[in-house]
C-alpha positions, -999 to +999 in steps of 0.1 A: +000+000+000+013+033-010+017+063+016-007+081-010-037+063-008-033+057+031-054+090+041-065+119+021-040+145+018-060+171+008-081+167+045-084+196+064-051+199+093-062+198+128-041+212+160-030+185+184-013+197+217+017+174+218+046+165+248+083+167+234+112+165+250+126+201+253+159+198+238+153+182+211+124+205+203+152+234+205+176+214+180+147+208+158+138+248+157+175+259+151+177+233+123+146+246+105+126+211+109+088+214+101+077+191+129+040+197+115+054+182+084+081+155+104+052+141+123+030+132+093+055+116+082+060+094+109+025+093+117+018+080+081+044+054+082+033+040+115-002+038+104+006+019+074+030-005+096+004-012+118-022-016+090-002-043+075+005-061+108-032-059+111-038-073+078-016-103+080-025-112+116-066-110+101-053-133+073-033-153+084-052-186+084-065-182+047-027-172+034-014-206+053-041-225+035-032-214+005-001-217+008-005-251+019-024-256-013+001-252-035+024-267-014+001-300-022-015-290-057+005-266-069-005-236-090-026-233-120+001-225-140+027-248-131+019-272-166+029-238-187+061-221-168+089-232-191+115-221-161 
């Protein structure tokens, strides 16, 4: 799953108060860093690590069936591969 279809971009921002550790909010300001921008980021990314984790733990019995399918059948295109 791309980051780009994970949440709308275009959705309107909302304010969250946040807790950060004091220095490194300082270093973060003298180096220019967006932390609006750093956050989303990071936010995104997590989302879509947890998403998947989700995913496979929600399908985890049907992908070891299949996969014990073809360990005993096969796939449907094993007659035609020619590697």
């Amino acid at each position: 799953m791309r980051m780009s279809n994970l949440y709308d971009s275009s959705a309107p921002k909302k304010s969250a108060n946040l807790s950060v550790n004091s220095e490194l909010l300082a270093h973060a300001k003298q180096l220019g860093i967006n932390l609006s921008a750093v956050l989303e980021q990071s936010l995104a990314q997590k989302v879509k690590e947890l998403k998947a984790q989700s995913w496979l733990e929600e399908n985890k019995n049907a992908i070891a069936k299949y996969n014990q399918d073809v360990e005993e059948y096969g796939v449907f295109s094993d007659g035609m591969r020619s590697f």
